[in-house]
N, C-alpha and C positions, 0 to 999 in steps of 0.2 A: 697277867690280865688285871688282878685285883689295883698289883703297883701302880698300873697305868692310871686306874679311875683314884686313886687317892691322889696320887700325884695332879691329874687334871682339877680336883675337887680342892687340893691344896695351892694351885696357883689361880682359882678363881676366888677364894680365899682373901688371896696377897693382892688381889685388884679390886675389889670392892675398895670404896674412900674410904675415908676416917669416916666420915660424916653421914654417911648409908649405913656403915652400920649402929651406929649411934642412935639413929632415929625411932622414933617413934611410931608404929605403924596405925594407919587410919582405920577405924571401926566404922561399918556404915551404920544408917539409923536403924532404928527396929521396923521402919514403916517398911521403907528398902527393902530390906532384909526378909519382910514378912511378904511384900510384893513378888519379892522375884519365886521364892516357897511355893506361893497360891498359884505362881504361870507356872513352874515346873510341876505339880502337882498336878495339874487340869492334861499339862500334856501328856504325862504318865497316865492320867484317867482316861483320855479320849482314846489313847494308844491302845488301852487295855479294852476298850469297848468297841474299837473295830475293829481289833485281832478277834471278838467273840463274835461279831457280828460273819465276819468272815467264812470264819467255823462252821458258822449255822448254815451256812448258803451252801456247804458245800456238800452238806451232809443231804 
């Protein structure tokens, strides 16, 4: 089982270009970065407040 996934992982390896691996990979900005934080963050918050709101009702 193990052989198999190294094997698989060693011929994804040998097909990658030259040039894909070479590269350099793109950073996004901080605004970006800071945006996409603030929406998952709200949806974790709203998640977390109407799983209690939930609670309450049912109690």
């Amino acid at each position: 089982m193990v052989t198999r996934i190294l094997l698989a992982l060693g011929l994804a390896l040998l097909a990658v270009p030259a040039n894909a691996a070479t590269a350099s990979a793109q950073v996004p900005e901080g605004s970006s970065l800071t945006l996409f934080a603030l929406g998952f963050a709200g949806l974790l918050l709203g998640r977390r407040l109407s799983m209690r709101k939930n609670d309450e009702r049912k109690d």
